[in-house]
C-alpha positions in Angstrom: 29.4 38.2 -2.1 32.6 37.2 -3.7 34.5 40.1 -2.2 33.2 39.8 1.0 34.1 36.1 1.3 37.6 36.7 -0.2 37.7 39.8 2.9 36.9 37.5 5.4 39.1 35.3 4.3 42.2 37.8 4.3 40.9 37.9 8.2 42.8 34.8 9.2 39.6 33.3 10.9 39.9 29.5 10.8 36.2 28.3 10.6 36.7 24.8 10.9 35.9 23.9 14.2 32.4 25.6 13.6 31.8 23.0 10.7 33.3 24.8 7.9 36.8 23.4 6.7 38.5 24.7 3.4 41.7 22.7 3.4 42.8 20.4 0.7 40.9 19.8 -2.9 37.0 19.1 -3.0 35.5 17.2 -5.8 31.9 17.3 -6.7 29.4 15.4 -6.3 26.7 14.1 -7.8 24.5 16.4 -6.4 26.6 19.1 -6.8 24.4 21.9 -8.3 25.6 22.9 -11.7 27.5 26.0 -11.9 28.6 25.5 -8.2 31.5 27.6 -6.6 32.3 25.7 -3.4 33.2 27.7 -0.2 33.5 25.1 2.4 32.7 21.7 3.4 31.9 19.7 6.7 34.2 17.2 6.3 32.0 14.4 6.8 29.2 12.6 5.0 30.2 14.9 1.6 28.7 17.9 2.9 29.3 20.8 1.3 28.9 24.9 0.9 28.4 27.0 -1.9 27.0 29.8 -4.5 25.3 28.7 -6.9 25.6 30.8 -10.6 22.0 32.8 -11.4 21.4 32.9 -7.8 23.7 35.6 -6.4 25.3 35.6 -2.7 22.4 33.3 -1.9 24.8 30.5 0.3 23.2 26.4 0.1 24.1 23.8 1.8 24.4 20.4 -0.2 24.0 17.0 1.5 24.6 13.6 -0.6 23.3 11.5 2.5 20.4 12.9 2.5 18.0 11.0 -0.5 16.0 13.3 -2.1 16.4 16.2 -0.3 20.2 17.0 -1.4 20.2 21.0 -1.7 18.7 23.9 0.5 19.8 27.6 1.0 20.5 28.6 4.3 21.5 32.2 4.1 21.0 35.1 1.6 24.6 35.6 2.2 28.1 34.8 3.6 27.5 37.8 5.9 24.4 36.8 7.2 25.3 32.8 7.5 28.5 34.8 9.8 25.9 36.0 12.3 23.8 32.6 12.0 26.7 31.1 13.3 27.2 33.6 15.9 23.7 32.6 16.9 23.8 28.8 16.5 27.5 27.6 16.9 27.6 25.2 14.1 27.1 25.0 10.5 25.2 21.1 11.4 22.2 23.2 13.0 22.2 25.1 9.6 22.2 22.1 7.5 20.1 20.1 8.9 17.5 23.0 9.7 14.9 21.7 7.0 14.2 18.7 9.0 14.0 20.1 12.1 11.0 21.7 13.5 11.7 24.5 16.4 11.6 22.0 19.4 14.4 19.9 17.9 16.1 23.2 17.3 16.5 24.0 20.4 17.3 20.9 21.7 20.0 21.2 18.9 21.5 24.2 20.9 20.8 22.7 24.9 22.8 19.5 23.9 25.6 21.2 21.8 26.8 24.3 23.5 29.8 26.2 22.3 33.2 24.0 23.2 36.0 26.6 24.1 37.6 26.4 20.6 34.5 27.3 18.7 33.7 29.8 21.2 37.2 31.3 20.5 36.4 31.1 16.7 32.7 33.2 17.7 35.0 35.3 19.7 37.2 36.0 16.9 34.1 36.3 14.1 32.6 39.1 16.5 35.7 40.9 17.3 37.1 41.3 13.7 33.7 41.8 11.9 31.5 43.7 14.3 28.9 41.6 13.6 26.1 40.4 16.0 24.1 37.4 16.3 21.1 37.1 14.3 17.8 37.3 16.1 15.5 34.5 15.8 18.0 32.6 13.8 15.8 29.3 13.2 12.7 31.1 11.7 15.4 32.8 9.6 16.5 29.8 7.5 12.9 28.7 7.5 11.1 31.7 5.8 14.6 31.4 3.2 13.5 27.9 2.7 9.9 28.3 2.0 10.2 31.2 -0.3 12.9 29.3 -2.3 11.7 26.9 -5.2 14.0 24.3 -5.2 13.2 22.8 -8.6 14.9 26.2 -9.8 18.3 24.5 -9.0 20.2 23.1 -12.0 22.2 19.7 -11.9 24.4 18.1 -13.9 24.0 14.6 -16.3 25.2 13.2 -12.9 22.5 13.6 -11.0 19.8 12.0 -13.7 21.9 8.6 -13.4 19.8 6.4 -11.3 23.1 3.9 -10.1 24.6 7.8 -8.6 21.2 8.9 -7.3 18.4 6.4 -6.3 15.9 9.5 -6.1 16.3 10.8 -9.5 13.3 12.1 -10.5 11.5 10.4 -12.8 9.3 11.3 -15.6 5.6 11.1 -15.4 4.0 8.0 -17.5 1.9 9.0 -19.9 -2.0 8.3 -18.7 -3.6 5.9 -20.5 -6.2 2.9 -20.4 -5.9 0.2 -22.4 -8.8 -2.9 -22.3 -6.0 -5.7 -21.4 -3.9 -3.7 -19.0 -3.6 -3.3 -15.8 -2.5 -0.4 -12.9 0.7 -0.9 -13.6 1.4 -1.4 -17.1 0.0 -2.4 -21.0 0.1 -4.4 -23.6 2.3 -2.9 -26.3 0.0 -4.0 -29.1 -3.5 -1.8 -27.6 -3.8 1.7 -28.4 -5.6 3.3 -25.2 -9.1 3.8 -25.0 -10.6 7.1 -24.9 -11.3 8.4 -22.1 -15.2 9.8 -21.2 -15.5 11.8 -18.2 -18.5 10.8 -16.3 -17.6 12.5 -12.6 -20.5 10.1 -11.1 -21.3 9.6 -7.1 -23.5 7.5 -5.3 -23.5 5.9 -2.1 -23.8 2.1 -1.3 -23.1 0.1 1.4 -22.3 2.6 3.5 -19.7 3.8 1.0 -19.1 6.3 -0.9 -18.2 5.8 -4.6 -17.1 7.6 -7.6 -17.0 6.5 -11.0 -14.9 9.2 -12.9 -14.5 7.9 -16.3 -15.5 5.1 -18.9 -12.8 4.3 -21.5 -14.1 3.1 -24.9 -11.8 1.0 -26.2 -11.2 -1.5 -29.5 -12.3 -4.6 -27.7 -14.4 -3.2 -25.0 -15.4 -0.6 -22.2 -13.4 -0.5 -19.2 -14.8 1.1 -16.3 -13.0 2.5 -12.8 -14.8 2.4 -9.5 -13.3 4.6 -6.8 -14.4 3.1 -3.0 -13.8 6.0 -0.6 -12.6 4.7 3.0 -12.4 6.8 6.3 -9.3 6.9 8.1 -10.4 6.4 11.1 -12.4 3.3 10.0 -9.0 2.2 8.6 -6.8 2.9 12.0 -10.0 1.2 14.6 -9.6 -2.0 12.1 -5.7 -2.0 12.3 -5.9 -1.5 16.3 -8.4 -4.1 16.5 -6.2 -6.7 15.2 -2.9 -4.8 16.3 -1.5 -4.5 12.6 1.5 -2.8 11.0 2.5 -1.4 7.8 4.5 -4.6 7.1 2.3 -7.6 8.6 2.2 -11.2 7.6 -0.8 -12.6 7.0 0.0 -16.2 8.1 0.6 -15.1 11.7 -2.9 -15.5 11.9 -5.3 -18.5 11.8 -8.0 -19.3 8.3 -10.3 -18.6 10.5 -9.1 -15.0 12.0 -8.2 -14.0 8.2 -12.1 -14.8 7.6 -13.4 -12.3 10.5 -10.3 -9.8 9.2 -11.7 -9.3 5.6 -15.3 -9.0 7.6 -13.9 -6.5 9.7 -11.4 -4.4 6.7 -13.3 -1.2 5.7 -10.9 -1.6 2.7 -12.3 -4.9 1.5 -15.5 -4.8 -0.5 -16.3 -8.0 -3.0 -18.5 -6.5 -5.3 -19.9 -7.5 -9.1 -20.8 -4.5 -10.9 -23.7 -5.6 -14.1 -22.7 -2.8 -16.7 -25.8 -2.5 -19.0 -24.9 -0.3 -22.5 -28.1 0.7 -24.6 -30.4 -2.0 -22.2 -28.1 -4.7 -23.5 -26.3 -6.7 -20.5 -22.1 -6.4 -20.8 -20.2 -9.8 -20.1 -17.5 -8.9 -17.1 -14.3 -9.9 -18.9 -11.5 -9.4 -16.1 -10.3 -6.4 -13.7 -8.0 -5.5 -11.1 -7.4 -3.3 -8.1 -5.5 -1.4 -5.9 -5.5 0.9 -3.3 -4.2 4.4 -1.1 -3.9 4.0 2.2 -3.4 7.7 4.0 -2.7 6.5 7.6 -0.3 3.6 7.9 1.9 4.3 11.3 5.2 4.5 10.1 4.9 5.6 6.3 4.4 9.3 5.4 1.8 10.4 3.0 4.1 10.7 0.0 5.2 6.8 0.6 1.2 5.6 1.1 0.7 7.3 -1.9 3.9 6.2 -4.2 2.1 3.0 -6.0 -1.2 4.7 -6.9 0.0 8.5 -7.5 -1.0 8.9 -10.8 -4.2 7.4 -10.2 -4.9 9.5 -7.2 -3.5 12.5 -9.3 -5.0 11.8 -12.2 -9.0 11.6 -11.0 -8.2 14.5 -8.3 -9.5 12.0 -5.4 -8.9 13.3 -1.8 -5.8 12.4 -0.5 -7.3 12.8 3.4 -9.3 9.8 2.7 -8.2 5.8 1.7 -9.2 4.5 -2.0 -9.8 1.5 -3.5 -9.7 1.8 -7.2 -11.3 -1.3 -9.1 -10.5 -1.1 -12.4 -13.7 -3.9 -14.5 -13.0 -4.4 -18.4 -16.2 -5.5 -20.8 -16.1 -6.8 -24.0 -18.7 -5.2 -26.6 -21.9 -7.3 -27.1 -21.6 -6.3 -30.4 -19.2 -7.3 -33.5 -18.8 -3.2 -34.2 -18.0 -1.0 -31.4 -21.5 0.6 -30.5 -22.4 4.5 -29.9 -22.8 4.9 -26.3 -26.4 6.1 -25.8 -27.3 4.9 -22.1 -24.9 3.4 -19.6 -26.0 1.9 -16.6 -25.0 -0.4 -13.3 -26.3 -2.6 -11.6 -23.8 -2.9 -7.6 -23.8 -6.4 -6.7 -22.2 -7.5 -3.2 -20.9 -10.7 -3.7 -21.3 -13.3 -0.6 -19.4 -12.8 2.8 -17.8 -16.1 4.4 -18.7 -15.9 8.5 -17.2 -18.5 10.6 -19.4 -20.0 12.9 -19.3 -22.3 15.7 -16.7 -25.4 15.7 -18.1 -29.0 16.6 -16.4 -32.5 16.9 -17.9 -35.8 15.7 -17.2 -39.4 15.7 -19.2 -41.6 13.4 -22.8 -42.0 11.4 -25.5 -40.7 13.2 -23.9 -38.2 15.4 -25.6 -34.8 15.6 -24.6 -31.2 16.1 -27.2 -28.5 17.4 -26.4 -24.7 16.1 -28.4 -21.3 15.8 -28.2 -19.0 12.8 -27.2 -15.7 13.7 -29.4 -13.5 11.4 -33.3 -14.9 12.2 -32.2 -17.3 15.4 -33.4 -20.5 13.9 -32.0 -23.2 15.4 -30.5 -26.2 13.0 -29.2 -29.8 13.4 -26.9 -31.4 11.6 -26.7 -34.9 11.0 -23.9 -37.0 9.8 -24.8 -39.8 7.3 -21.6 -41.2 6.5 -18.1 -40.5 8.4 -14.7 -42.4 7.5 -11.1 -42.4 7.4 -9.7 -42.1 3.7 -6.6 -42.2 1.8 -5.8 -39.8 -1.0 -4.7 -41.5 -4.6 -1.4 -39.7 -5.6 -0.7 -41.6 -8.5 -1.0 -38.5 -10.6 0.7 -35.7 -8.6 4.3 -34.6 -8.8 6.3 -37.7 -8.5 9.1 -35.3 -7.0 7.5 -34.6 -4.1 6.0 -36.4 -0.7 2.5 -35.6 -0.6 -0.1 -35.9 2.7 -2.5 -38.5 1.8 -4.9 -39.2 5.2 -7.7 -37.4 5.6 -11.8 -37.7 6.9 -15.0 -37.7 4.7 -18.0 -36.6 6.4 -21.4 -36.7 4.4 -24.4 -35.1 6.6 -27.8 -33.5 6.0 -29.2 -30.1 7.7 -32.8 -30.1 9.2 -34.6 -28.0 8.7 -33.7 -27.4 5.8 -30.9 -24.5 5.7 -32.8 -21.4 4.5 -30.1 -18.5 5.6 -27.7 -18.4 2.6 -25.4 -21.1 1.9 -23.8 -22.9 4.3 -20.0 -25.3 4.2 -18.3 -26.7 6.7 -14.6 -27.2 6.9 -11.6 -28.5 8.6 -10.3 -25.8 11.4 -6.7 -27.4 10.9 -5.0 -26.1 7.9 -2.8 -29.6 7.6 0.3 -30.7 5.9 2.0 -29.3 2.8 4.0 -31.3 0.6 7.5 -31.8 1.0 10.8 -33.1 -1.2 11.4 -36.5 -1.3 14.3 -37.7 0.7 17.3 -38.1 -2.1 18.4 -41.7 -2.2 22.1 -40.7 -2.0 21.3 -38.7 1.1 18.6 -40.8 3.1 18.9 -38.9 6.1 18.8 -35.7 4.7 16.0 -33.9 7.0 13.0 -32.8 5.1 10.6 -30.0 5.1 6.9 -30.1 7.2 4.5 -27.4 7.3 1.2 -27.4 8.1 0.7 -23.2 6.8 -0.7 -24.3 3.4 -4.1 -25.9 3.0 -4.6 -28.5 0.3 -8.2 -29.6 0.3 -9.7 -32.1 -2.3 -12.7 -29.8 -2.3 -10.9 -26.5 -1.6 -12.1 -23.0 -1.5 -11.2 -19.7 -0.1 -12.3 -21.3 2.8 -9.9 -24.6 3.0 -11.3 -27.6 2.5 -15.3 -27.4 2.4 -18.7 -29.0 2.2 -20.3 -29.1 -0.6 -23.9 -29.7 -1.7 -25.2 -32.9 -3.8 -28.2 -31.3 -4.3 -30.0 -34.6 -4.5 -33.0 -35.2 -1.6 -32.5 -37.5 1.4 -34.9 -38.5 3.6 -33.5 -36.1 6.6 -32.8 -33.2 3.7 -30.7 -32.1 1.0 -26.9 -34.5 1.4 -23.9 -32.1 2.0 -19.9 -33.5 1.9 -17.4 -32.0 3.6 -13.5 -33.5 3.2 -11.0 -32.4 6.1 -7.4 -30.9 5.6 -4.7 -33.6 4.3 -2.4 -35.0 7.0 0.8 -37.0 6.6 -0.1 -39.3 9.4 -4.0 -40.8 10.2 -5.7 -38.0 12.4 -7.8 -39.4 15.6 -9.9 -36.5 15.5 -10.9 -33.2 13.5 -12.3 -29.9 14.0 -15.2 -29.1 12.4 -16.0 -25.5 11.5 -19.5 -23.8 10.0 -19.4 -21.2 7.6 -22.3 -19.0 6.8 -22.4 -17.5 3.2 -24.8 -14.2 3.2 -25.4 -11.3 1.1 -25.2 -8.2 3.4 -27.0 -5.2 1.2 -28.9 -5.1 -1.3 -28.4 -5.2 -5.7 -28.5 -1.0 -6.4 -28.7 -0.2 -9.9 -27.4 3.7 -11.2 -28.0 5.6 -14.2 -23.8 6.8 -15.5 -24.0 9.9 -18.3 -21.8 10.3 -20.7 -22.1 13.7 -20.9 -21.7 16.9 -18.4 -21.6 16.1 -14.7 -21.0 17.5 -11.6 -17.3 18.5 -10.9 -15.5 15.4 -9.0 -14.9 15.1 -5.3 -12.5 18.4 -4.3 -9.4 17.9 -2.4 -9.6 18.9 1.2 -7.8 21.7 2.3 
């Protein structure tokens, strides 16, 4: 290839108006294959042309703009990429083919036609050379592309330095479990546990699980549950509530973040009762996270960048969201027993449902409301109702903090029989703020009502609670509203239902052989 560059060069054919410029000195960059000969470059954005040594005539075009995908060939040699450009104008179609699929292409071609000093230059090429255009020019440099395996390309030291290229490849971390660590990293003190394939499915609330490995560890067996989500489930719930990759969740109200994790496919609350040889394991601690396939906006590769080796490493199908819940349980034992029967017992923890809202003014005023689930119709009565003031004497002296709020005491007749059942403030009230600085008394200050402080707070805001003790109209509840700087005339009142939606499930796990793990779609 060598020579027939060097001829084309004794040619006199200037090739820089088609993209190709050989004037002055070019340094390397980064991404500058190692044992490089550069031919030509665009003059723009670093991007370059050359040979690369071990891989013959073979011609790649090298772009530093372009993160993570820096080098591709483009012709098998300089006498084909001649007749490429014959067929395409400009070396930019060429290098920025691997991006493109044939529509853009071509629109590529429409919107960039030959100006009259390239199409002297294609004039020239054709006249001196006797070469014609190539045929089909696009699928060309496509079938080069995807017969070429670009991790064959050798770099220099430069290229592994993360402050020159922010998508250096990084190793793989080692897989391991450890009983105190998490998804994303260990304590430096545990050894990991070893891992015991197990490959187990079942399906529970209308999910399908997988449980591929226990890990026997020093202090305990830690356990991974694998929640398989559709897609489409996933996009309906994002449409419903007209979500984005990037979302805040305090755009919306308590009360629409309640009926969100109702409606998620991704969210189950779950207590899984892990039973080794008929003796019941204490839950120490856990974590999650999760793969998300179909977020608008990010590509497979980027849903899939925080739980990769996870994903990888049990072989789960990449068409489908996870959740991954990683559980840790200490041994019941002071020695660290043989594993002869494992089992689970799936508990669904309660789901909050906000119900209707209601207003009241003082002792002895009554609201009316039906369960959903049976249609029994309640009343609430309120017992006591007041204006209070909240002691501060032993919060942070630093800041200003909302004091004013309502106590409501009430009973519920019949007696509530659905679950449990709160009720709490639809108002999320006041945060703290600084206290003004006496050298600056007019300094303004900061007031937002986005964070709930409840004296009897929950996931919720602030809620009722139940004395348990018997009055005469029922069992006595207490509900406290939201703090507010300033006395409130009148609060919102909200119900919230507490059910169970499915049932306790309880599955056998071997230790030994299993059936092989969910495949990978094609």
């Amino acid at each position: 290839m060598a020579l027939a560059y060097q001829a084309f060069l004794k040619k006199g054919i200037d090739l820089a108006p088609l993209g190709w410029e050989t004037n002055g000195a070019f340094i390397p960059y980064f991404c500058t294959p190692k044992g490089a000969k550069v031919l030509g470059w665009a003059g723009v954005d670093g991007i370059h042309y050359c040979t690369i040594r071990g891989f013959g005539d073979m011609i790649f075009a090298v772009s530093p703009m372009n993160v993570g995908d820096y080098v591709h060939p483009i012709a098998r040699n300089f006498e084909d990429l001649l007749r490429l450009l014959l067929s395409c104008t400009d070396m930019a179609a060429l290098e920025q083919c691997y991006a493109w699929d044939e529509e853009q292409y071509k629109a590529f071609l429409m919107d960039c036609p030959a100006t009259p000093e390239q199409q002297a230059v294609l004039d020239a090429i054709r006249s001196k050379t006797s070469l014609e255009p190539m045929e089909d020019a696009f699928h060309y440099v496509k079938k080069l592309q995807a017969e070429f395996d670009l991790s064959a390309i050798p770099y220099t030291e430069d290229y592994y330095d993360e402050d020159m290229n922010p998508a250096v490849p990084k190793e793989a971390p080692q897989w391991k479990v450890t009983f105190d660590g998490s998804f994303w990293g260990h304590p430096k003190s545990q050894r990991p546990g070893k891992e015991i394939a197990v490959n187990m499915q079942f399906d529970w609330t209308g999910r399908h699980w997988i449980i591929p490995s226990v890990y026997s560890c020093s202090k305990g067996l830690v356990v991974d549950f694998c929640m398989q989500v559709e897609p489409a489930d996933i996009l309906s719930f994002m449409d419903k509530w007209h979500l984005c990759a990037d979302a805040d969740e305090e755009q919306f109200t308590r009360e629409q973040r309640m009926q969100m994790e109702l409606d998620n496919p991704m969210c189950m609350d779950f207590r899984p009762i892990l039973r080794l040889n008929g003796k019941e394991l204490c839950f120490s601690h856990g974590c999650e996270m999760s793969y998300i396939p179909c977020l608008p906006g990010r590509s497979a590769a980027e849903a899939e960048q925080d739980s990769k080796q996870v994903i990888a490493h049990y072989q789960l199908d990449t068409a489908f969201g996870w959740v991954i819940h990683r559980f840790s349980y200490p041994w019941a034992t002071r020695k660290k027993p043989e594993i002869k029967h494992l089992s689970v017992t799936m508990v669904q923890q309660e789901v909050s449902i906000p119900g209707p809202h209601f207003q009241v003014e003082k002792s002895g005023d009554t609201f009316s409301f039906v369960y959903p689930e049976g249609g029994t119709e309640y009343t609430l009565t309120v017992q006591e109702y007041e204006k209070q003031i909240l002691e501060t004497s032993r919060m942070m002296q630093d800041m200003e903090h909302p004091t004013h709020y309502h106590f409501m005491s009430y009973t519920v007749t019949p007696e509530f029989s659905g679950g449990d059942l709160d009720v709490a403030d639809c108002s999320d009230g006041d945060r703290p703020r600084p206290k003004p600085c006496p050298s600056k008394p007019f300094e303004p200050t900061v007031l937002n009502d986005a964070l709930v402080i409840g004296i009897i707070g929950g996931a919720d805001g602030p809620t009722a609670i139940v004395c348990g003790q018997p009055a005469a109209q029922g069992k006595l509840g207490a509900a406290c509203s939201s703090l507010h700087f300033d006395p409130v005339d009148r609060v919102e009142w909200r119900l919230v239902f507490h059910e169970k939606r499915y049932q306790d499930k309880t599955f056998d796990i071997q230790t030994g052989s299993m059936a092989a793990p969910a495949k990978k779609s094609d």
